[in-house]
Jmol script that loads the backbone (N, CA, C; Angstrom):
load data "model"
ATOM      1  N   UNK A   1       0.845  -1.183   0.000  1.00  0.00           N
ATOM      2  CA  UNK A   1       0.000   0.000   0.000  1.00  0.00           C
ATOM      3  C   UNK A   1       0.884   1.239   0.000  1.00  0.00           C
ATOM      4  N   UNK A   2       0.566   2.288  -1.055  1.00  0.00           N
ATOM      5  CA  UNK A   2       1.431   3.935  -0.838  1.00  0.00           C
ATOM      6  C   UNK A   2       1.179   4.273   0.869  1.00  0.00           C
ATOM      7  N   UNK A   3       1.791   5.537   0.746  1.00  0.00           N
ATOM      8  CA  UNK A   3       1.651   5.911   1.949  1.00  0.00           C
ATOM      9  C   UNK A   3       0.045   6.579   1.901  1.00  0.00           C
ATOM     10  N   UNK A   4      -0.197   6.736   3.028  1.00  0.00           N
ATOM     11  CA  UNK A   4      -1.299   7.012   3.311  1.00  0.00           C
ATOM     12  C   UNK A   4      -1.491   8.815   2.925  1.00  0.00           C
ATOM     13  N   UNK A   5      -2.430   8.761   2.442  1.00  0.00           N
ATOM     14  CA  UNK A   5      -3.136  10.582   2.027  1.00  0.00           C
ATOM     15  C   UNK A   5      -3.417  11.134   2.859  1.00  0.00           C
ATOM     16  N   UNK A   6      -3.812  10.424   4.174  1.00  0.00           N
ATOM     17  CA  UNK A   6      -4.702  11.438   5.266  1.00  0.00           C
ATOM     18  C   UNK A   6      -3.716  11.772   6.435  1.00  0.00           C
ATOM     19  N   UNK A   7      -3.314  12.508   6.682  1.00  0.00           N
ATOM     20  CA  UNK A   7      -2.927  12.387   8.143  1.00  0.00           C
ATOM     21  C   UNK A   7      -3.560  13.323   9.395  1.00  0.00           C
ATOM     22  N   UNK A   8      -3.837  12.978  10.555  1.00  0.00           N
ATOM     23  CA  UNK A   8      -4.370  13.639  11.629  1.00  0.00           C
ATOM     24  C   UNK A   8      -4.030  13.318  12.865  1.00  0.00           C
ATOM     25  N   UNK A   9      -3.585  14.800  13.416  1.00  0.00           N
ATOM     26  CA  UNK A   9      -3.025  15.422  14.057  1.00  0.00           C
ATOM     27  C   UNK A   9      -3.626  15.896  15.143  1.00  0.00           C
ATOM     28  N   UNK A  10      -3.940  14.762  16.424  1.00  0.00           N
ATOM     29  CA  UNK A  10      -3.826  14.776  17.582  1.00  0.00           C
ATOM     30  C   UNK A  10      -3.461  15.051  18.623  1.00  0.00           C
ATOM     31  N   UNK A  11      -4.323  14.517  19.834  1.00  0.00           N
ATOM     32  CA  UNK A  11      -3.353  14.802  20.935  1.00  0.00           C
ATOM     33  C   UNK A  11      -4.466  13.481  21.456  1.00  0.00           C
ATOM     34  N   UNK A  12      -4.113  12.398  22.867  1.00  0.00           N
ATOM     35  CA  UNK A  12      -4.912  11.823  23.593  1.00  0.00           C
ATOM     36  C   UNK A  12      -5.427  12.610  24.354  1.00  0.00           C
ATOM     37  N   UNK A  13      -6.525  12.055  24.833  1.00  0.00           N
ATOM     38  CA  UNK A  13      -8.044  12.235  25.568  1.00  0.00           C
ATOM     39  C   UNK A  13      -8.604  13.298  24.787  1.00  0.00           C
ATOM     40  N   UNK A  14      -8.845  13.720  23.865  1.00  0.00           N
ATOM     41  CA  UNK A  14      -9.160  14.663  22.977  1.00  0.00           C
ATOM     42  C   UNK A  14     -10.805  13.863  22.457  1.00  0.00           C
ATOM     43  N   UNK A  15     -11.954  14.363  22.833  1.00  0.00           N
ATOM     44  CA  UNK A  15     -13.052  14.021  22.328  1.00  0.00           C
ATOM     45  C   UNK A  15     -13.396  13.915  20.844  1.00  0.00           C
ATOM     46  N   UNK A  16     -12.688  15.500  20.239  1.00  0.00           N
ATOM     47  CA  UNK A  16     -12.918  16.006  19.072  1.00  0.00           C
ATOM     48  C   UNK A  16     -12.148  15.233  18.333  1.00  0.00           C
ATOM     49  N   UNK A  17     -10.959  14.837  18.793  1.00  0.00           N
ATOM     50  CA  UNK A  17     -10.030  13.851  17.652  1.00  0.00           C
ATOM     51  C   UNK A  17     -10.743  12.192  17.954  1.00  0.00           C
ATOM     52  N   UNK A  18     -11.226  12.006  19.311  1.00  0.00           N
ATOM     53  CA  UNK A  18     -12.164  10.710  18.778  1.00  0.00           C
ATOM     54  C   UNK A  18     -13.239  10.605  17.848  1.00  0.00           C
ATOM     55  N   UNK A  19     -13.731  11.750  17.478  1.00  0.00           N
ATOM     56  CA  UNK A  19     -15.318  11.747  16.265  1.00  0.00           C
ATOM     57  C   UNK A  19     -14.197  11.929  15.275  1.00  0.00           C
ATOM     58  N   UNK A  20     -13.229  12.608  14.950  1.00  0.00           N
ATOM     59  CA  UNK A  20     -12.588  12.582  13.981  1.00  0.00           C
ATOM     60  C   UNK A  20     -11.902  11.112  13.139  1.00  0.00           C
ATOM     61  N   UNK A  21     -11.512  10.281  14.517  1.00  0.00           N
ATOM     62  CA  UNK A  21     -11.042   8.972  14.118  1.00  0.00           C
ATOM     63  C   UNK A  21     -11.915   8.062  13.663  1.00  0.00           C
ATOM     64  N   UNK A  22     -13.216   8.431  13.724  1.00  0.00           N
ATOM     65  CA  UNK A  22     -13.844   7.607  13.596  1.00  0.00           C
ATOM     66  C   UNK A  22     -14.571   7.761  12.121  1.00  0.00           C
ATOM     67  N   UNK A  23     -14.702   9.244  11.894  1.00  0.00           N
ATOM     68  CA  UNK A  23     -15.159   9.681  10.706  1.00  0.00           C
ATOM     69  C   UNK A  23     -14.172   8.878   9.264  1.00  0.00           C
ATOM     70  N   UNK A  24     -12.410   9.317   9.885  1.00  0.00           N
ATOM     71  CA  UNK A  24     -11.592   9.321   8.632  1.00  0.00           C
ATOM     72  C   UNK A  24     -11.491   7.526   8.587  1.00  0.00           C
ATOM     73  N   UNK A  25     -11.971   6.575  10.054  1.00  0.00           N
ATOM     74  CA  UNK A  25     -11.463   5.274   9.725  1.00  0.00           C
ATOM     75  C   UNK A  25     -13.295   4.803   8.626  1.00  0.00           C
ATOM     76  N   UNK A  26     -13.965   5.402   8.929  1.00  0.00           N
ATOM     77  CA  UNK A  26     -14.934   4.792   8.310  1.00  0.00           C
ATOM     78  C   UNK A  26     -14.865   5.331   5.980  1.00  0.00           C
ATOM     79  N   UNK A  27     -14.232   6.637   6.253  1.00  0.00           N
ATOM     80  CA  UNK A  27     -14.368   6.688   4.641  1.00  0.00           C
ATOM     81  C   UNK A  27     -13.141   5.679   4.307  1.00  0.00           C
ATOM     82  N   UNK A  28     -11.795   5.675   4.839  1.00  0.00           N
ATOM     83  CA  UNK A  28     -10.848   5.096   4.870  1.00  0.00           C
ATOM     84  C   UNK A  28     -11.305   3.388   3.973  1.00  0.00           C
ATOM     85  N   UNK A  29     -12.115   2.917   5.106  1.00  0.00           N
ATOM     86  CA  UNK A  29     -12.567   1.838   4.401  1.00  0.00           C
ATOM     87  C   UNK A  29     -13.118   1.574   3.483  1.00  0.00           C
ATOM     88  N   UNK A  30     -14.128   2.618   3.149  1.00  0.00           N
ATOM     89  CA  UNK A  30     -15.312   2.342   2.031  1.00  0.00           C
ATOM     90  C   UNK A  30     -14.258   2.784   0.767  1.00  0.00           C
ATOM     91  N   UNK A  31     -13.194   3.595   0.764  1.00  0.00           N
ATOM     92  CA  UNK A  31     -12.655   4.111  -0.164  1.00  0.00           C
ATOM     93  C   UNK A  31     -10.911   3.019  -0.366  1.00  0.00           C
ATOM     94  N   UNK A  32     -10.671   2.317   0.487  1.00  0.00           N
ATOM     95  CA  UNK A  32      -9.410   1.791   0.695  1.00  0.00           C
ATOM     96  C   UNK A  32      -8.274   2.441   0.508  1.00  0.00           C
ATOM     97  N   UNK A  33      -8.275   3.234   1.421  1.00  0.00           N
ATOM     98  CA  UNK A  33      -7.235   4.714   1.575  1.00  0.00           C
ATOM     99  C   UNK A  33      -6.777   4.372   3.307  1.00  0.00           C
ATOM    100  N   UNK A  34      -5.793   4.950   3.330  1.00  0.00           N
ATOM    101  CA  UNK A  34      -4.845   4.164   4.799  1.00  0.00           C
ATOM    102  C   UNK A  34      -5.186   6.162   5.244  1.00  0.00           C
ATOM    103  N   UNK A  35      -4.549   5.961   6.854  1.00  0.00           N
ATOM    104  CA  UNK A  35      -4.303   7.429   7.186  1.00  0.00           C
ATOM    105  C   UNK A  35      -2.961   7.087   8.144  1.00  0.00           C
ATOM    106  N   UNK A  36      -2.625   8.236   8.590  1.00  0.00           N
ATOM    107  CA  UNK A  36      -1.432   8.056   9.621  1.00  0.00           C
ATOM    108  C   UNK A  36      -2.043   9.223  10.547  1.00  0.00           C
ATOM    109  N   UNK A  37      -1.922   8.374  12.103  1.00  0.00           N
ATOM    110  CA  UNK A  37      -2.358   9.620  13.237  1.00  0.00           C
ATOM    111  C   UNK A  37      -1.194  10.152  13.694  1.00  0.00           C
ATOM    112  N   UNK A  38      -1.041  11.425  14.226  1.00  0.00           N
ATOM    113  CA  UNK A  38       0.338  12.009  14.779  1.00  0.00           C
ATOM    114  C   UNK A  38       0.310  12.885  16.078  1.00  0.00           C
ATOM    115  N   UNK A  39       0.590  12.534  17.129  1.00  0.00           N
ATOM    116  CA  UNK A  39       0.539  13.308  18.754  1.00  0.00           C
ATOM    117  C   UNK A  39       1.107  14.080  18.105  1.00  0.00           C
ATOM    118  N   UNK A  40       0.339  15.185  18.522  1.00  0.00           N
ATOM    119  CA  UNK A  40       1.049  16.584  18.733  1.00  0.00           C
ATOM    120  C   UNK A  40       2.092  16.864  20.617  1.00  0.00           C
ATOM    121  N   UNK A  41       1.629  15.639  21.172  1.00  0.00           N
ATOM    122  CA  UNK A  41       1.907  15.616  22.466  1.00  0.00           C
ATOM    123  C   UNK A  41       3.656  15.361  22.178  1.00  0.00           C
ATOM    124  N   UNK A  42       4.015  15.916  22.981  1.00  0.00           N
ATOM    125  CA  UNK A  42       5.946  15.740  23.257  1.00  0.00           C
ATOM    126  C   UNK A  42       6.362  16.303  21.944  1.00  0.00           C
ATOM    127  N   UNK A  43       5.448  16.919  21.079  1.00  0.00           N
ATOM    128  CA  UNK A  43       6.335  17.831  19.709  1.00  0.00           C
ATOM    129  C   UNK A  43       6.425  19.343  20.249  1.00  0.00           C
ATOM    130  N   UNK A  44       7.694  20.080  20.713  1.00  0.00           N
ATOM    131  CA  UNK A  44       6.439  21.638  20.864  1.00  0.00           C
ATOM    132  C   UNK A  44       6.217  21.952  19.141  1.00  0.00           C
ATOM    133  N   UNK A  45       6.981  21.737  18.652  1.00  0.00           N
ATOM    134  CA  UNK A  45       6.481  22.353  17.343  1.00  0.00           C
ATOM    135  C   UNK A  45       5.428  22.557  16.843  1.00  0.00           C
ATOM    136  N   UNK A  46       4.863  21.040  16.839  1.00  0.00           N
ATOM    137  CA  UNK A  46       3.306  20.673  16.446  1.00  0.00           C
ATOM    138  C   UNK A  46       2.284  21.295  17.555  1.00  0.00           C
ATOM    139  N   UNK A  47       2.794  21.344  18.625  1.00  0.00           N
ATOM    140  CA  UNK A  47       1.738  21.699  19.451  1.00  0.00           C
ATOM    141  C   UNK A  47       1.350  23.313  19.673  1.00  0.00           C
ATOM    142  N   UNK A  48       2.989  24.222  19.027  1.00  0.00           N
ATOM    143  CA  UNK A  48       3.131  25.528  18.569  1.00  0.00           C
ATOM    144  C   UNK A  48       2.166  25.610  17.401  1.00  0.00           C
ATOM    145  N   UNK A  49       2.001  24.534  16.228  1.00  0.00           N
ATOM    146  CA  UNK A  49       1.138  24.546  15.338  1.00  0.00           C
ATOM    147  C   UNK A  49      -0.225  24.749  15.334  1.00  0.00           C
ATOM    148  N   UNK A  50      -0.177  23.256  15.710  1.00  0.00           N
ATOM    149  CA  UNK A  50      -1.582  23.060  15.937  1.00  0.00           C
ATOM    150  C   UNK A  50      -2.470  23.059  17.072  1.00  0.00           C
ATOM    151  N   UNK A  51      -1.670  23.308  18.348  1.00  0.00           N
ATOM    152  CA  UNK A  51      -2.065  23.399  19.655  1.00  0.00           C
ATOM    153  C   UNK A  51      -3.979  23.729  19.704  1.00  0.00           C
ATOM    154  N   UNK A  52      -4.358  24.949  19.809  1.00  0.00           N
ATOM    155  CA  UNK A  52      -5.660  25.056  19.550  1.00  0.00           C
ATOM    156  C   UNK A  52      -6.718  24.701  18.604  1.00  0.00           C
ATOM    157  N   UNK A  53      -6.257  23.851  17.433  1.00  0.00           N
ATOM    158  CA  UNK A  53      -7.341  23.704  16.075  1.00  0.00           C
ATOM    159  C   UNK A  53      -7.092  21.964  16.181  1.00  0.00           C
ATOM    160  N   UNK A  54      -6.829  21.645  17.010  1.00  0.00           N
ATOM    161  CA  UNK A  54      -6.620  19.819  17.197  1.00  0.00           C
ATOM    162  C   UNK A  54      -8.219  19.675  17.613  1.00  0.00           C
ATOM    163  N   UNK A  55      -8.741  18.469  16.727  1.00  0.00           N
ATOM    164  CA  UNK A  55      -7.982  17.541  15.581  1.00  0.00           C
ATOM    165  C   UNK A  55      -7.466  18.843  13.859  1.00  0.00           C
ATOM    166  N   UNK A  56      -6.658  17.888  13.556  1.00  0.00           N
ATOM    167  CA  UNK A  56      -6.215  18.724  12.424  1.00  0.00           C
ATOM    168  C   UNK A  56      -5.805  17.737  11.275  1.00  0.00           C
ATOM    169  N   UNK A  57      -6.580  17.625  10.549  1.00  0.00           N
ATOM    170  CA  UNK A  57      -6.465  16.536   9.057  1.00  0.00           C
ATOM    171  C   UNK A  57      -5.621  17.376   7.845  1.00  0.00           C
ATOM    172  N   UNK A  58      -4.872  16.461   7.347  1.00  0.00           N
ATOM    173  CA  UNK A  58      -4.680  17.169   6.062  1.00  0.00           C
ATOM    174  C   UNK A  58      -4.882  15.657   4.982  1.00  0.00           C
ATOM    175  N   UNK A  59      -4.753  16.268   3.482  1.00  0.00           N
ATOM    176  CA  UNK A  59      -5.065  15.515   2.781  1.00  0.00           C
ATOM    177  C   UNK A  59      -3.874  15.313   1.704  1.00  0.00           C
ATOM    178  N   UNK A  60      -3.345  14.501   1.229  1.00  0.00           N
ATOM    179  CA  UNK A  60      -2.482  15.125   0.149  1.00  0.00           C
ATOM    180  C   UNK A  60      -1.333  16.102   0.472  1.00  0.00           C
ATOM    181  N   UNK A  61      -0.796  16.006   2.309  1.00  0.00           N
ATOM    182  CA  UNK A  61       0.101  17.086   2.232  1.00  0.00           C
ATOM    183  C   UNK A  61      -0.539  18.584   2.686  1.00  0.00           C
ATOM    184  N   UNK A  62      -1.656  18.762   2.004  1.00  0.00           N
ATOM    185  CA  UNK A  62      -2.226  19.914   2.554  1.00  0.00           C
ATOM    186  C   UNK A  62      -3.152  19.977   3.892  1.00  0.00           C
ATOM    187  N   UNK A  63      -3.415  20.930   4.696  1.00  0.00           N
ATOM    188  CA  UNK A  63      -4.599  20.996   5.490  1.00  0.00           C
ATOM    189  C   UNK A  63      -5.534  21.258   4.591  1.00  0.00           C
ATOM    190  N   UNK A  64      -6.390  20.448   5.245  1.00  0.00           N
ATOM    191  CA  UNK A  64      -8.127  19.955   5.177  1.00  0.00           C
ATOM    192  C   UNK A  64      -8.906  20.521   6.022  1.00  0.00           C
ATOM    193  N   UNK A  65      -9.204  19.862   7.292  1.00  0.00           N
ATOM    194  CA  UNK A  65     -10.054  20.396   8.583  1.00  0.00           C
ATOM    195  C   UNK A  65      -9.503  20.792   9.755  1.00  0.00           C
ATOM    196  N   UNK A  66     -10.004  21.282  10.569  1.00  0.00           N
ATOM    197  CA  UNK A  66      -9.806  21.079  11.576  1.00  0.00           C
ATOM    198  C   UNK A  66     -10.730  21.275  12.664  1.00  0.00           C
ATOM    199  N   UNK A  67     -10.789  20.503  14.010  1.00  0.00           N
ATOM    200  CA  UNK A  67     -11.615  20.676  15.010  1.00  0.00           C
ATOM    201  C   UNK A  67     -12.729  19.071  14.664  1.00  0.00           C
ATOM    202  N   UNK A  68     -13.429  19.193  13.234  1.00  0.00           N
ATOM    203  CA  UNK A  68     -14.017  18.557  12.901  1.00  0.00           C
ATOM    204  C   UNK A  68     -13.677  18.331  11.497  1.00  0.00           C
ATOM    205  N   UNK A  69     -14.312  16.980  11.305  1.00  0.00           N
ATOM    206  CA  UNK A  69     -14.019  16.163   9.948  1.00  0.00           C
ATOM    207  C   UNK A  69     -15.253  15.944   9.305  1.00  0.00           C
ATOM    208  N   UNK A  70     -15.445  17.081   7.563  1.00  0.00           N
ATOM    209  CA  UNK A  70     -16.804  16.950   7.345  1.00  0.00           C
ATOM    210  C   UNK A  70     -16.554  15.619   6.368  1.00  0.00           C
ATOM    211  N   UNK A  71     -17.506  14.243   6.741  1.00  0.00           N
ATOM    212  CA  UNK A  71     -17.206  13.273   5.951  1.00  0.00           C
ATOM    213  C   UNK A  71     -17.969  13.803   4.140  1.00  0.00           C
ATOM    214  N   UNK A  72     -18.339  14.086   4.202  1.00  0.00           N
ATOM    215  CA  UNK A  72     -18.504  14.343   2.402  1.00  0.00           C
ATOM    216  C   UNK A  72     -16.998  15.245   2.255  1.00  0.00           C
ATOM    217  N   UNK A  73     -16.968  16.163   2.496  1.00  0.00           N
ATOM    218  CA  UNK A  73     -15.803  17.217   2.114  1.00  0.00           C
ATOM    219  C   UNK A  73     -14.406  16.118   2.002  1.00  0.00           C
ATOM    220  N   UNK A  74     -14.486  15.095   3.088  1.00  0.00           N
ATOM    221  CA  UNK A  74     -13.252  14.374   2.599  1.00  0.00           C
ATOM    222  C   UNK A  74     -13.385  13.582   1.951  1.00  0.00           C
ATOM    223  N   UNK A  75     -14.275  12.580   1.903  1.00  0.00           N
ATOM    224  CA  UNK A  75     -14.727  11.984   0.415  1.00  0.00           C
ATOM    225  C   UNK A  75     -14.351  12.795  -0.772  1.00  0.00           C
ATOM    226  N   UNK A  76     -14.874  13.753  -1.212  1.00  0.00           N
ATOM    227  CA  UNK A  76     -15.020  14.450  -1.941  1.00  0.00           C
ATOM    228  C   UNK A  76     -13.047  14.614  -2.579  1.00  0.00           C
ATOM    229  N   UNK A  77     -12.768  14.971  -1.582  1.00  0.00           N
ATOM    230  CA  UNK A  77     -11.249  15.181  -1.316  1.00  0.00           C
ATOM    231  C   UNK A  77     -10.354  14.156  -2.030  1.00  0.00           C
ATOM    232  N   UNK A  78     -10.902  13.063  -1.596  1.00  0.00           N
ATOM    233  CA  UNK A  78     -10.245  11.677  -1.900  1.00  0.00           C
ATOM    234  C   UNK A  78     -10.726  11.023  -3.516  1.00  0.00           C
ATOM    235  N   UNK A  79     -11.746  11.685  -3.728  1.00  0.00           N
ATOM    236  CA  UNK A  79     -12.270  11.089  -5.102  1.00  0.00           C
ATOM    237  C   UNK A  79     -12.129  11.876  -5.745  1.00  0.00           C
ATOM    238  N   UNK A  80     -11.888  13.323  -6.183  1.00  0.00           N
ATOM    239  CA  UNK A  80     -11.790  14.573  -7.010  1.00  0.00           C
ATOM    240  C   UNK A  80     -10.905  14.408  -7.863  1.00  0.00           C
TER     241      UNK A  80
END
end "model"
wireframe off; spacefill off
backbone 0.3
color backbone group
């Protein structure tokens, strides 16, 4: 399998990145597209980044969402 298109950008106990995981593992499947998750925890960088807008998806390298994951918009994303 390539590397994966999606990646999102976490932190644990994060509510908002659990609806998120659940959103990107369900198109993931229907579409057979992989993702990679990434703690922002123990990065400061990432957490300089993305600290307040976690969860934070990108697609292709780029940002996508953040906070929330609209499942059509990433569909959409993935099939365009």
């Amino acid at each position: 399998m390539s590397d994966p298109r999606i990646t999102l950008y976490s932190r644990p106990g994060c509510h908002l990145c659990d609806d998120a995981r659940l959103v990107i593992e369900r198109v993931c499947a229907d579409l057979g597209e992989a993702y990679a998750e990434v703690s922002i925890d123990g990065d400061p960088a990432l957490q300089e980044r993305f600290g307040e807008e976690i969860p934070v998806t990108f697609v292709d390298g780029r940002q996508h969402d953040f906070w929330r994951v609209d499942e059509q918009r990433l569909r959409a994303a993935l099939t365009g």
